[in-house]
C-alpha positions as CSV (number, residue, x, y, z in Angstrom):
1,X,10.1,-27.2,4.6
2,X,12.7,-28.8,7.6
3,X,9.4,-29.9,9.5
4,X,10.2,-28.1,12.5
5,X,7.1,-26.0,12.2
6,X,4.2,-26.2,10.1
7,X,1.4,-24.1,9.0
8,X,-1.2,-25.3,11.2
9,X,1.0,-24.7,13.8
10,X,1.6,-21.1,12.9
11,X,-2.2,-20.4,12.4
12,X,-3.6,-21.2,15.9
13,X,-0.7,-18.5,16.8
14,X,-2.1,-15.8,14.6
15,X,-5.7,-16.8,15.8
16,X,-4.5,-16.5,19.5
17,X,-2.9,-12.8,18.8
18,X,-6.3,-12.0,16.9
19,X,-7.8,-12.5,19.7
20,X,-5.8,-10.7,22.0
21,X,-5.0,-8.1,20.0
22,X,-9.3,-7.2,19.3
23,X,-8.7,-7.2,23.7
24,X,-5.5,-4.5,24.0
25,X,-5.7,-1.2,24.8
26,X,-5.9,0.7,22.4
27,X,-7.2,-2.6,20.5
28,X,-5.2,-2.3,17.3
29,X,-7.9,-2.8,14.7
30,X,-5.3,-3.7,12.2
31,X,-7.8,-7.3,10.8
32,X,-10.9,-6.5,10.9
33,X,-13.0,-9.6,9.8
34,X,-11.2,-12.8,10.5
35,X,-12.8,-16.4,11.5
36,X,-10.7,-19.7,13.1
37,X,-12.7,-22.1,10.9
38,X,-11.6,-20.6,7.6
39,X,-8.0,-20.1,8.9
40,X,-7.2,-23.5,9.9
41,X,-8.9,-24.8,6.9
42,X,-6.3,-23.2,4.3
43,X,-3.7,-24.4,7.1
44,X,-4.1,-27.5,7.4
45,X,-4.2,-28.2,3.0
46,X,-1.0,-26.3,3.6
47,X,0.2,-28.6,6.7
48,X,-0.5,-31.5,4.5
49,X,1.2,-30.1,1.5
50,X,4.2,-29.6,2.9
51,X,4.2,-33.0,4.5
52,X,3.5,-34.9,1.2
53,X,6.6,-32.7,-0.8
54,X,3.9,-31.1,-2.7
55,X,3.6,-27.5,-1.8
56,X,2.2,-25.2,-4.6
57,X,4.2,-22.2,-4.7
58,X,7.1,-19.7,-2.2
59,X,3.3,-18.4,-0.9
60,X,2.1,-22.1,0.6
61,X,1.5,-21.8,4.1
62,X,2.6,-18.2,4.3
63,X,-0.8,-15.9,6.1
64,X,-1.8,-12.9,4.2
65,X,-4.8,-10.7,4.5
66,X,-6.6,-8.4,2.1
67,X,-7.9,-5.1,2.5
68,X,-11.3,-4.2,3.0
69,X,-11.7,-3.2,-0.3
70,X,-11.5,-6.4,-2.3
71,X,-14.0,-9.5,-2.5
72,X,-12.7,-12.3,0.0
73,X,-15.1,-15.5,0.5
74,X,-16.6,-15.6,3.0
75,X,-16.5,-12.2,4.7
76,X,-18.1,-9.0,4.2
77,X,-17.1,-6.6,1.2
78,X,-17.9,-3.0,3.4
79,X,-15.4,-1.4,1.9
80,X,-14.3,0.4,5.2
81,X,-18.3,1.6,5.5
82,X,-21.1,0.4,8.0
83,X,-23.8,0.4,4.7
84,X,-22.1,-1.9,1.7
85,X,-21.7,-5.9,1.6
86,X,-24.5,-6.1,3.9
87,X,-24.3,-10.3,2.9
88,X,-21.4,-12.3,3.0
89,X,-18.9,-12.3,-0.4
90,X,-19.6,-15.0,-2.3
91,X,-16.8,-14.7,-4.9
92,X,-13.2,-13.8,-4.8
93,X,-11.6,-11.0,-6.7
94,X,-8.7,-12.3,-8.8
95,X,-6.1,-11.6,-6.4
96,X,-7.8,-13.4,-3.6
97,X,-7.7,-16.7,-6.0
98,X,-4.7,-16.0,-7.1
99,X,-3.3,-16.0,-3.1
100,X,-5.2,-19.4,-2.4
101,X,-4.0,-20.9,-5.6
102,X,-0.7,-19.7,-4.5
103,X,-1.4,-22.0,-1.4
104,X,-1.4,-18.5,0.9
105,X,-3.3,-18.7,4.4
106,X,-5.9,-15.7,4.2
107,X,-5.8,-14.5,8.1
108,X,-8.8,-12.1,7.2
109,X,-9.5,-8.4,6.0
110,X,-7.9,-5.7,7.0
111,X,-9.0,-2.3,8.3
112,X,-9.1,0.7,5.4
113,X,-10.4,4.6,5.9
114,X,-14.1,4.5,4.4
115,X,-14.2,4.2,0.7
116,X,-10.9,5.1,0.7
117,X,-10.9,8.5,0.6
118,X,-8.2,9.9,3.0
119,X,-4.5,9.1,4.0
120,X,-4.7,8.8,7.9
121,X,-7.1,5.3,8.2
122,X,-8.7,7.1,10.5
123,X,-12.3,4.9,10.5
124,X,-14.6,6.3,13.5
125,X,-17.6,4.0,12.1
126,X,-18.9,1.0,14.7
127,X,-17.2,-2.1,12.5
128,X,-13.9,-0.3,12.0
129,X,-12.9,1.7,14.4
130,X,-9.1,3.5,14.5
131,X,-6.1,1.2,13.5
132,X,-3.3,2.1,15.7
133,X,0.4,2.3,14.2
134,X,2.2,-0.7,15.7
135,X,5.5,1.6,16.3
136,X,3.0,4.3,18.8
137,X,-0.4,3.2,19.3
138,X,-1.3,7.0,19.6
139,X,-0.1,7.8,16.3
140,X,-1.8,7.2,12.8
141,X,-1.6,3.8,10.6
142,X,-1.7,6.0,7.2
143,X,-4.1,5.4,4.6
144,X,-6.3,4.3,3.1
145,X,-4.7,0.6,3.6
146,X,-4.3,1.4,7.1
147,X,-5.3,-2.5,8.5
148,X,-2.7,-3.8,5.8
149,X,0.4,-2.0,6.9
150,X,-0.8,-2.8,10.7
151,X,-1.0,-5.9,10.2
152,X,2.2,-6.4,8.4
153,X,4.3,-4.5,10.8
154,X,3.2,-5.8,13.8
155,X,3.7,-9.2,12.8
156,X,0.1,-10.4,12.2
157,X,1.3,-11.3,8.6
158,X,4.3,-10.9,6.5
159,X,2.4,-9.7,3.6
160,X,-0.7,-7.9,2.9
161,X,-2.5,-7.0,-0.2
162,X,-3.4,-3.2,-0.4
163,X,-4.4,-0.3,-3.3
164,X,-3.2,2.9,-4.0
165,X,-4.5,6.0,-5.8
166,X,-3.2,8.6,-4.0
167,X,-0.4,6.7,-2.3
168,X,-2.8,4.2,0.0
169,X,-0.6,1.5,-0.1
170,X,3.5,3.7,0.6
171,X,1.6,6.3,2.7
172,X,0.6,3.8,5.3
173,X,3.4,1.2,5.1
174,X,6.3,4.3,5.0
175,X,3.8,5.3,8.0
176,X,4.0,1.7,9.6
177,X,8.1,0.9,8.4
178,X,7.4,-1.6,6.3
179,X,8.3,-2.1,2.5
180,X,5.1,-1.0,0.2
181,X,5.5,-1.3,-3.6
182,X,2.9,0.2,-6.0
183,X,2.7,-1.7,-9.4
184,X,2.4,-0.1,-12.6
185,X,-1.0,1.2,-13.2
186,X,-2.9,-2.3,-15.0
187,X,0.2,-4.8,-13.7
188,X,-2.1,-6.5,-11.2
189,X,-5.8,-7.2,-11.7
190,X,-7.9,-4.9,-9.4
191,X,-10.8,-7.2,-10.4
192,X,-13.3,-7.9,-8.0
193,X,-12.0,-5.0,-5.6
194,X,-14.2,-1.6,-5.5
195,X,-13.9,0.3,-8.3
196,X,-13.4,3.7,-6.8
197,X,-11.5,5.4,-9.1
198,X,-10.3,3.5,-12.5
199,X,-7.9,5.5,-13.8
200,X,-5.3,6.0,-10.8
201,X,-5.5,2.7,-8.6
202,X,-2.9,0.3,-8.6
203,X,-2.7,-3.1,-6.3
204,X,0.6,-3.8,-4.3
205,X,1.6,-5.9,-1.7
206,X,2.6,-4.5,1.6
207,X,5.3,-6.6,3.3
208,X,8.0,-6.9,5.7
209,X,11.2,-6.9,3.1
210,X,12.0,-6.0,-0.3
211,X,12.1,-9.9,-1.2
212,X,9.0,-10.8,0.4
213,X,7.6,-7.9,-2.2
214,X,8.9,-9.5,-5.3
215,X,7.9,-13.1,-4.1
216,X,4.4,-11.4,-3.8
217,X,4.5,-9.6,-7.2
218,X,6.0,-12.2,-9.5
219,X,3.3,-14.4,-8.0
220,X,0.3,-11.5,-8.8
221,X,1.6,-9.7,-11.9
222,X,0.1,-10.8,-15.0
223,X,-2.7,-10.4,-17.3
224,X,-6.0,-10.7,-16.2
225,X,-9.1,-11.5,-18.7
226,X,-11.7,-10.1,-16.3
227,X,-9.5,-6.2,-15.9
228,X,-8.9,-4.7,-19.0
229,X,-6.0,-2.0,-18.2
230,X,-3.6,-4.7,-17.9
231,X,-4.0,-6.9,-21.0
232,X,-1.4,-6.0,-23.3
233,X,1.2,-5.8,-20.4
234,X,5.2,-7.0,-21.5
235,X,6.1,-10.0,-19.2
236,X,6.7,-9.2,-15.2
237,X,10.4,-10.5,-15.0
238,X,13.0,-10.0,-11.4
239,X,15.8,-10.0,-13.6
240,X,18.9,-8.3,-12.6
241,X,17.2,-7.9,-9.0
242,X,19.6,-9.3,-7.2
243,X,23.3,-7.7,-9.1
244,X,25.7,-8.0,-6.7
245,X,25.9,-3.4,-6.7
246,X,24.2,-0.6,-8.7
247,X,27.0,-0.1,-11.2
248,X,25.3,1.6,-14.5
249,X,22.1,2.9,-13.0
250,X,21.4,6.2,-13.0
251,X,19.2,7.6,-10.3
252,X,17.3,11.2,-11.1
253,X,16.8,13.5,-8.1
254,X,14.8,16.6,-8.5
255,X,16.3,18.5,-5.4
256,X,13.6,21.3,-4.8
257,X,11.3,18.5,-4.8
258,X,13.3,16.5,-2.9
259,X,13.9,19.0,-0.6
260,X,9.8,19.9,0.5
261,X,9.8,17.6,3.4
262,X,10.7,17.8,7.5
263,X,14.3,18.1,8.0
264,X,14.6,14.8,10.1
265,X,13.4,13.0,7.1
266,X,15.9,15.2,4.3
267,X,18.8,14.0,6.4
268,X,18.5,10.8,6.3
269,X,17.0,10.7,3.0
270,X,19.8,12.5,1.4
271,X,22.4,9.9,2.9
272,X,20.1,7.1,1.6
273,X,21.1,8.6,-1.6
274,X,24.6,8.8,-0.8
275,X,24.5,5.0,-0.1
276,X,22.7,4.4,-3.3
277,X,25.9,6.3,-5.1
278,X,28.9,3.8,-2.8
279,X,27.5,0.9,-4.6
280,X,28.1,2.3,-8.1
281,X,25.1,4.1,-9.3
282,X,25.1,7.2,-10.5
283,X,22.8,10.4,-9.2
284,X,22.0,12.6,-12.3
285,X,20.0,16.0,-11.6
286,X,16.3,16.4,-13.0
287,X,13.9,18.6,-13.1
288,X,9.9,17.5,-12.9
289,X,8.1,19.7,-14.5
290,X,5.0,21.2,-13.5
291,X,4.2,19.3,-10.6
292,X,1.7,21.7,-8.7
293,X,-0.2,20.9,-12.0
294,X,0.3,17.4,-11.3
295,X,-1.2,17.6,-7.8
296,X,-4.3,19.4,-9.3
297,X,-5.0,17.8,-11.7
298,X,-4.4,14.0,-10.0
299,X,-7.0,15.5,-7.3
300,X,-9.5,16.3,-9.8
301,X,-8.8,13.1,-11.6
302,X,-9.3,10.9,-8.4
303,X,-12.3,12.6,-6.6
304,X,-14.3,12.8,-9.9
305,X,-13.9,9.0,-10.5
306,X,-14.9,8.5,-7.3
307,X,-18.1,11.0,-7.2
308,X,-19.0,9.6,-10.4
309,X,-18.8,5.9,-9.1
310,X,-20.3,6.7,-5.7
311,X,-23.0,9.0,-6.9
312,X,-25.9,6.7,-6.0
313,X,-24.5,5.8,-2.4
314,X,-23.9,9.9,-1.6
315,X,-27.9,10.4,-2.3
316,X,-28.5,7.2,-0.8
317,X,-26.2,6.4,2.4
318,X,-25.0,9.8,2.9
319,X,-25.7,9.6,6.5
320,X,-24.0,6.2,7.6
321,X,-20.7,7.9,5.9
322,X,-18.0,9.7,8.0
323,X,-18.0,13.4,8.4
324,X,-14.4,13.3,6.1
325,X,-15.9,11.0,3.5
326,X,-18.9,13.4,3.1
327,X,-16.8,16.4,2.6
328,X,-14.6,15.0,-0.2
329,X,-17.1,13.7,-1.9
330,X,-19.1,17.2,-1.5
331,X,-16.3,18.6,-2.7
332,X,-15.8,16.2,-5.5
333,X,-19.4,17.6,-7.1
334,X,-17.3,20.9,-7.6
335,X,-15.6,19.6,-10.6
336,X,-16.5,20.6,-14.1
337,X,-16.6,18.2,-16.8
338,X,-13.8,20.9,-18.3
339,X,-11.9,20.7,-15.2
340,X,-11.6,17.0,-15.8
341,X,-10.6,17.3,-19.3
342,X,-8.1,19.6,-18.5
343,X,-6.5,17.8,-16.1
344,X,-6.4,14.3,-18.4
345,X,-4.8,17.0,-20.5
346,X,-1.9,17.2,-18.3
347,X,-1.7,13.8,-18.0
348,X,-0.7,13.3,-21.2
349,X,1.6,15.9,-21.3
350,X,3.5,14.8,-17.5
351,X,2.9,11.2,-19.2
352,X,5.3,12.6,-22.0
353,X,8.0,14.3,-19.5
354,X,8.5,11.3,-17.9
355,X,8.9,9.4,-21.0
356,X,11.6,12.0,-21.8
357,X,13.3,11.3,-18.3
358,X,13.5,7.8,-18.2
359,X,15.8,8.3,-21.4
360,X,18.0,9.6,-19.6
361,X,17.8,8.1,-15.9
362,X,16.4,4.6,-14.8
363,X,15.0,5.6,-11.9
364,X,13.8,9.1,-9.9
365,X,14.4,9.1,-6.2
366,X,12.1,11.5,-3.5
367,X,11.4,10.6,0.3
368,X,8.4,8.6,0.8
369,X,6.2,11.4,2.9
370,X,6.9,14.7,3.8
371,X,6.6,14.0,7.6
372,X,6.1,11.1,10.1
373,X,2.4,9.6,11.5
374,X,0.3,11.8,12.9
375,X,-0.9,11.8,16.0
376,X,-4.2,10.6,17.3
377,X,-6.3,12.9,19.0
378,X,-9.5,11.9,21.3
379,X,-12.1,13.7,19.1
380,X,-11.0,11.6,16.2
381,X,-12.2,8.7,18.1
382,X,-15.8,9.9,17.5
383,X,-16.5,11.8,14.5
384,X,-12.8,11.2,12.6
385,X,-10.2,13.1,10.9
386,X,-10.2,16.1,8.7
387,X,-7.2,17.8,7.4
388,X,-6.7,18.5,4.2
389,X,-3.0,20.5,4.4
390,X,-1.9,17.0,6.2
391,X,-3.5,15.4,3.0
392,X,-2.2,17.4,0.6
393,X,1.2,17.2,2.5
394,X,1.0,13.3,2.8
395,X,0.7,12.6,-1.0
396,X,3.5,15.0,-2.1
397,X,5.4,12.6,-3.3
398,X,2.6,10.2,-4.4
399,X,0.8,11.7,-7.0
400,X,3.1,11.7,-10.1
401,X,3.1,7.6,-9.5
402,X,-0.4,7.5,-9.5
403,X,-1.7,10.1,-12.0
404,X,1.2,8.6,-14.7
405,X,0.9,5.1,-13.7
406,X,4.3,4.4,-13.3
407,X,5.5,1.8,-10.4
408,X,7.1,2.6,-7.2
409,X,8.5,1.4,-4.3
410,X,9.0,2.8,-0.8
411,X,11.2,0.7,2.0
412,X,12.4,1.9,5.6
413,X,15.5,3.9,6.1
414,X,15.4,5.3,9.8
415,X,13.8,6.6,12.4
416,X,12.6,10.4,13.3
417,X,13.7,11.2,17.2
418,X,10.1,10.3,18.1
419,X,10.9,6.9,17.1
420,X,8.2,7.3,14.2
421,X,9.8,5.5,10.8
422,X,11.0,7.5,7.5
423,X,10.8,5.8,4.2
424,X,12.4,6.5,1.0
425,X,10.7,6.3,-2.4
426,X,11.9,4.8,-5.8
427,X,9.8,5.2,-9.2
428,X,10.7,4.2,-12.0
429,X,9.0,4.2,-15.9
430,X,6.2,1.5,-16.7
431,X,6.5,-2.0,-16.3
432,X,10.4,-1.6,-15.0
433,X,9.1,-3.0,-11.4
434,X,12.4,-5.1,-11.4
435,X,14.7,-2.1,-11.2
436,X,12.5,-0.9,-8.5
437,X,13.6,-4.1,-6.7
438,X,16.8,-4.1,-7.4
439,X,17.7,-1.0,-5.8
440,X,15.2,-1.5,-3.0
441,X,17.6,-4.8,-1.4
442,X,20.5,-2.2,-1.5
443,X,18.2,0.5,0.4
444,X,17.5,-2.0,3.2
445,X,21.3,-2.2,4.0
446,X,21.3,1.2,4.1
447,X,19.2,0.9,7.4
448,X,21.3,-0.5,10.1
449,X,18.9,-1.4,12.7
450,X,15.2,-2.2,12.6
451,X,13.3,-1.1,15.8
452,X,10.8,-3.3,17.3
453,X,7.4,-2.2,17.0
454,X,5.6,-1.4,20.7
455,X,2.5,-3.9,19.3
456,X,4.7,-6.8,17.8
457,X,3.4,-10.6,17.8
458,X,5.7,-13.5,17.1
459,X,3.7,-15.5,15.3
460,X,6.5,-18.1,14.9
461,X,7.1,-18.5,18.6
């Protein structure tokens, strides 16, 4: 707004450090589809904007990027694979307009693990390759919106757009230490975006602070005619975000569940909580019930969708997929049509608990994941991951936001000794993404330093 610096300005930065950072070692992989003429475009409307008083929204000038998995004019909608979108998008999903009605710079795409289908973004194929984690390029970026939370944290862009059905959006930004926030299932359009697995995805941004999230959300959070899940949604309001303390909340904290993660990440989870209580909020005690059921069942739930959907591509491309994506998917034809049932079944029912807790607390509290990034190993390079206790591990404390719907939120609180980041996790019931918020600005004083990433660009400099 002062003039200083404008958006055209900040754009041939960001398409100088895509450049360079396709050319490091490791290259980080974090964008991967990005050209200068489309950039400077959206800049320079912005650029003028700006000069002329006349800028369209807190998002004008600001760069994003979009993962892999949604429509973006003009670039390629692979989906993280080497055999879909084999011509160049020629519409936007809904979020994509929405960001360039917003006045938003789209930098590019981002990287994502194929079809989504695993939690490290680890993407052997020939236009993907491995995203590295900004904080130790040897480590894992998370997944599946691996490219987003890359991005993000190593200062590519402040926000990126990402989706999560089994925690792809908090996995990979708690992996990356950056704020991740999961809408309530139906609160943002997922229109135009693959449609791997309709009953657990959500959209969420993935950016560098808790305000930069609700900027984002109150920007993207509204009924869409084109997606049918979110039409009869109440109103997406910030109110109350920004109460001066947490007086009158009450926080629910299962402590077994709490508990079944790496010590390094319990201690400093457990004094985020302690935080949370010095500024007036109360911790109540819960118990969530049946949640090995839950992990089952969301499981079944998400990797029959996705069979289902990607039936014709498994005949079909099943060669030009990764090793890992073969094997869930494989796995996926396991499933009964009973097993599905049954696990819908407890869907209502875990639905029903958590209607019974958020009577009685506003909000339920868990680390983000179990453990820090894993590490990269050379064989991954060339035929990928596969690990299914690290998957199972990784989503812990995902699934019951996904297979309920219910928002949540994960932000930064520390570091492990490695110098890996630990995250912390707030859910709360449906549509409540403003208490989510709330207590997220109070979590980021919790953390009294923010380490520089070893890949950081200053795109402002």
């Amino acid at each position: 707004r002062s003039g200083k610096l404008t958006p055209s300005q900040v754009a041939k930065n960001i398409i100088a450090m895509l450049e360079d950072c396709d050319k490091s070692t490791p290259p980080l992989r974090a964008i991967v589809q990005w050209d200068q003429e489309q950039i400077m475009l959206m800049a320079e409307a912005s650029t003028a904007r700006y000069r002329n008083k006349r800028t369209l929204s807190y998002l004008d000038g600001i760069p994003v990027c979009l993962k892999e998995e949604f429509k973006v004019v003009p670039y390629h909608h692979r989906v993280g694979t080497v055999y879909l979108g084999t011509e160049p998008e020629t519409e936007d999903a809904t979020v994509t307009k929405k960001l360039r009605e917003a006045g938003a710079i789209i930098i590019g795409v981002s990287n994502m693990h194929e079809l989504g289908t695993g939690t490290t973004g680890c993407n052997p194929n020939r236009y993907h390759r491995i995203p590295r984690n900004p904080y130790k390029p040897n480590h894992f970026t998370g997944g599946s919106s691996s490219g987003s939370a890359a991005a993000v944290a190593a200062g590519l862009c402040p926000v990126a757009i990402g989706t999560d059905g089994g925690g792809s959006v908090r996995i990979p930004a708690s992996f990356c230490g950056v704020v991740g926030l999961k809408g309530t299932f139906g609160r943002i359009s997922s229109q135009g975006s693959l449609p791997l697995s309709y009953s657990t995805v959500s959209v969420g941004p993935i950016c560098t602070s808790v305000a930069d999230a609700a900027i984002v959300y109150s920007i993207l959070a509204e009924p869409d005619p084109l997606y049918p899940y979110g039409l009869k949604q109440p109103k997406a309001t910030l109110s109350g975000m920004c109460a001066p303390d947490l007086k009158g909340l009450k926080l629910g904290v299962d402590w077994t569940f709490f508990k079944a993660c790496d010590a390094e990440i319990l201690s400093i989870c457990e004094k985020a909580v302690e935080h949370l209580q010095s500024l007036g909020a109360s911790v109540v005690d819960v118990s969530l019930p049946e949640m090995e059921e839950v992990r089952v069942a969301h499981v079944i739930c998400i990797l029959s969708e996705m069979r289902d959907f990607l039936q014709p591509d498994f005949n079909k491309h099943f060669h030009e997929m990764n090793l890992d994506t073969r094997a869930n998917l494989a796995l996926a034809s396991q499933f009964t049509a009973l097993d599905y049932i049954t696990a819908n079944r407890q869907r209502t029912r875990s639905m029903r608990f958590l209607q019974e807790i958020f009577t009685t607390v506003n909000c339920i509290l868990t680390p983000a994941v179990a453990s820090t990034a894993p590490r990269i190993y050379e064989s991954d390079l060339l035929t990928g991951s596969s690990d299914s206790s690290f998957t199972v591990r990784s989503m812990r404390f995902m699934q019951l936001g996904n297979f309920t719907g219910i928002p949540c939120l994960v932000v930064p609180v520390g570091y492990s000794t490695a110098g890996l980041p630990i995250s912390f996790q707030v859910m709360a019931k449906w549509w409540d993404e403003a208490v989510l918020l709330r207590i997220g600005l109070k979590l980021e004083q919790f953390r009294y330093q923010t380490k520089k990433p070893s890949i950081y660009y200053d795109i402002l400099a």
